[in-house]
LOMAR-484293 format. One record per atom (N, C-alpha, C): residue in one letter; x, y, z. Coordinates in pm, whole numbers, plus 50000, padded with zeros to 5 digits. Each point is the difference from the previous one (the first is absolute). Layout:
AXYZ/...
END
This chain:
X968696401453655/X501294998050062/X500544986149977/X499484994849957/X500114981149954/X500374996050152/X501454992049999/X499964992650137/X500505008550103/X500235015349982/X500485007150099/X498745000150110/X500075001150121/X499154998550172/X500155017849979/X498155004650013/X499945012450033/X500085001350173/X500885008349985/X500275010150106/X500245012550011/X499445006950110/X500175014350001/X501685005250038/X500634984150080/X501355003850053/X501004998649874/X499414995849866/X501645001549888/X499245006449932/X501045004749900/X499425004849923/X500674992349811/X499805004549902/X500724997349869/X499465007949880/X501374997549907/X499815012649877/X498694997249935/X499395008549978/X498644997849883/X500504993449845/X501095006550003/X500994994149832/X500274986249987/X501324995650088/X500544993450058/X499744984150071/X499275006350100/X499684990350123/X500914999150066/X501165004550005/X500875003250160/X499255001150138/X500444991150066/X499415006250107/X500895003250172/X499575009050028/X500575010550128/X499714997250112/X500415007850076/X499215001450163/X499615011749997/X498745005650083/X499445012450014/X501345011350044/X501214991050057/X501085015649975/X500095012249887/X500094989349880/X499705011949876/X499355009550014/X498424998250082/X499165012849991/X500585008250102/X500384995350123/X500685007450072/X500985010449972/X500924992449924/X500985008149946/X499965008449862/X498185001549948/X499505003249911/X501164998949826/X500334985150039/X500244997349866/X499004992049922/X499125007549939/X498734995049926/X500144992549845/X501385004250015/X500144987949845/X500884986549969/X500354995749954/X500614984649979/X500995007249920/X501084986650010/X501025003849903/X499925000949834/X498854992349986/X499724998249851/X499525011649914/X499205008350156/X499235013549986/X498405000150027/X500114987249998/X498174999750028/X499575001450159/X499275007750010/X499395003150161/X499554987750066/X500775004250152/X499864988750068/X498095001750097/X499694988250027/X498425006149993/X499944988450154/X498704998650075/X500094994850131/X499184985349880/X500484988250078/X499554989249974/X498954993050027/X498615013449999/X499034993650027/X498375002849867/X499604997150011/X498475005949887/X499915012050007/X499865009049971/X499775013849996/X498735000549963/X498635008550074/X499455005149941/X499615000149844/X499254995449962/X499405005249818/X501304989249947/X500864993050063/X500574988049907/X499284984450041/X500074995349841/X499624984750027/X500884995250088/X499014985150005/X500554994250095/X500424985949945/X500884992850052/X500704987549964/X498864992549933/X499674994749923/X499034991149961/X500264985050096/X501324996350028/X500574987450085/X499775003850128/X500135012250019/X499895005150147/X498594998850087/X499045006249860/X498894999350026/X498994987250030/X500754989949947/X499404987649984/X500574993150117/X501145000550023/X500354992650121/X499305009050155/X499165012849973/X499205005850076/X498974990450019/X499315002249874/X498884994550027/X500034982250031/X500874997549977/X499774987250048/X500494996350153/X500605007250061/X500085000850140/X498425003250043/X499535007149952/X499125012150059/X498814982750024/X499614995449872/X499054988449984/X500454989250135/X501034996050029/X500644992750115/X499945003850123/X499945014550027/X499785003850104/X499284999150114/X499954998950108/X498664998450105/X499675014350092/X501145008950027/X499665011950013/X500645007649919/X499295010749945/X500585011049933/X499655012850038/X501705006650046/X499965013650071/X500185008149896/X499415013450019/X499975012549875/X500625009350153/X501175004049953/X500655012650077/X500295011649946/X499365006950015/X500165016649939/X499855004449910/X498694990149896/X499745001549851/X498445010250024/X500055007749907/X498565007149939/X499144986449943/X500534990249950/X499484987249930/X499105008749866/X500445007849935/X499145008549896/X501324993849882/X500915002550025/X500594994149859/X500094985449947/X500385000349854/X499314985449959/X501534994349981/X500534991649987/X499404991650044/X500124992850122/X500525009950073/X500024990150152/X499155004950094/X498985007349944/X498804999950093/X498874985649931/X500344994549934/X499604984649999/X499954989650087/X501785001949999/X499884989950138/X499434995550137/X499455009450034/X499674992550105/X498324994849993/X499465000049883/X498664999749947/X500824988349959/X500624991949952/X500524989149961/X500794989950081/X500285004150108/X500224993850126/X498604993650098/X499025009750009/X499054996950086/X499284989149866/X499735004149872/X499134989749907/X501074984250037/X501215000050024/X500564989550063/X500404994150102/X498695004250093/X499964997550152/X500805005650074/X501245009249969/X500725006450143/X498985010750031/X500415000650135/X499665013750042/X500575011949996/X499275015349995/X500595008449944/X499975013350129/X501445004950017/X500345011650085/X499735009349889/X499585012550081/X500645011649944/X500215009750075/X501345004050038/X500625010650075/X500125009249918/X499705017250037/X500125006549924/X499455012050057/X500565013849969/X499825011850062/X498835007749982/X499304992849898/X498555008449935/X498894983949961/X498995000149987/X499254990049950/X500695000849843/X499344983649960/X500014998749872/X499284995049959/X499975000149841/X498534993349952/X499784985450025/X501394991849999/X499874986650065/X499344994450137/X499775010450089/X499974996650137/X499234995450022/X498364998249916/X498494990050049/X500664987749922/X500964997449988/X500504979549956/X500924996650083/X500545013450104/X500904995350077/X499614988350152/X500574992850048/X500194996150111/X499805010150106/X500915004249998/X500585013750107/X500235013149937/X499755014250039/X500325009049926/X500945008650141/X501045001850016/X500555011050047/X500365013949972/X499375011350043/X500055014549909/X500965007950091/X500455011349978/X500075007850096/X501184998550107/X500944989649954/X500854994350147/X501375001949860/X501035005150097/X501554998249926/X500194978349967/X500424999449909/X500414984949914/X501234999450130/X500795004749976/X501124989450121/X499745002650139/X498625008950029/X499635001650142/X499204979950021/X499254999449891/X499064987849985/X500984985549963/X500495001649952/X501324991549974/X500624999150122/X500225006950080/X500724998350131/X499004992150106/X498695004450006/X499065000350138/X499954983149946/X499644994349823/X500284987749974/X500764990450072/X501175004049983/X501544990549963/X499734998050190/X499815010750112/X499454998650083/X499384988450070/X499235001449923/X498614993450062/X500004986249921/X500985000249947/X500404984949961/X501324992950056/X500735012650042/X500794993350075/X499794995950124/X498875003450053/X499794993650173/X499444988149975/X498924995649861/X499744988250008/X501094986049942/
END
C-alpha cells in the first residue's frame, strides 16, 4: 500500500489507488471509475505484507515493555514472531485469546476463554479507580 494507513474503515481501487469510504460497499459499488475493484484497505489473508510496514513492526515490537496479543491463533508467520521478539527484548508478554496458543509457556499472562472487549473493559476499569 506504500504510504496509504491500513484500515478496515476506507477502502481503495486495487488498479488505481483511489481511495473511498466503506459507503461504496454499502451501496455495493465494487468498482472505481477507472474499473479496477475497489478492495478494503487492509492485508488480506495469503497477501504480503509491507516490507516498511513490517519493519517499523518489528522495531516497535524490540522497544516495547509490554506486549499484548488480542485475538491471534499466533500460528501464522510472520506475526506469530512477535511476541517471541518482544519478550527476547525484555517486555512482557499478554496473551488474550479465545483458545490457547502455542505461544502461551513464554507468556507473562495467558487469558483463554473470556470475550477481548469483556477483558478490555474489566482493564480500563480497574485502572481507572487507581
Amino acid at each position: 500500500f506504500g504510504e496509504r494507513s491500513q484500515t478496515i474503515q476506507k477502502l481503495h481501487c486495487h488498479s488505481c489507488g483511489t481511495m473511498y469510504s466503506t459507503d461504496r460497499y454499502v451501496e455495493n459499488h465494487l468498482y472505481c471509475t477507472c474499473g479496477g475493484f475497489i478492495r478494503p484497505s487492509v492485508v488480506l489473508f495469503g497477501e504480503s505484507l509491507d516490507p516498511h510496514m513490517l519493519a517499523a513492526a518489528e522495531k516497535e515490537t524490540k522497544q516495547s515493555d509490554l506486549f499484548i496479543v488480542l485475538g491471534s491463533s499466533l500460528v501464522v508467520s510472520p506475526a506469530n514472531s512477535f511476541p517471541m521478539i518482544a519478550k527476547e527484548h525484555g517486555a512482557r508478554v499478554v496473551i488474550i485469546n479465545h483458545d490457547p496458543t502455542p505461544l502461551d509457556s513464554i507468556a507473562d499472562a495467558v487469558i483463554n476463554n473470556r470475550n477481548i472487549g469483556e477483558v478490555l473493559r474489566l482493564i480500563t476499569e480497574e485502572l481507572s479507580l487507581n
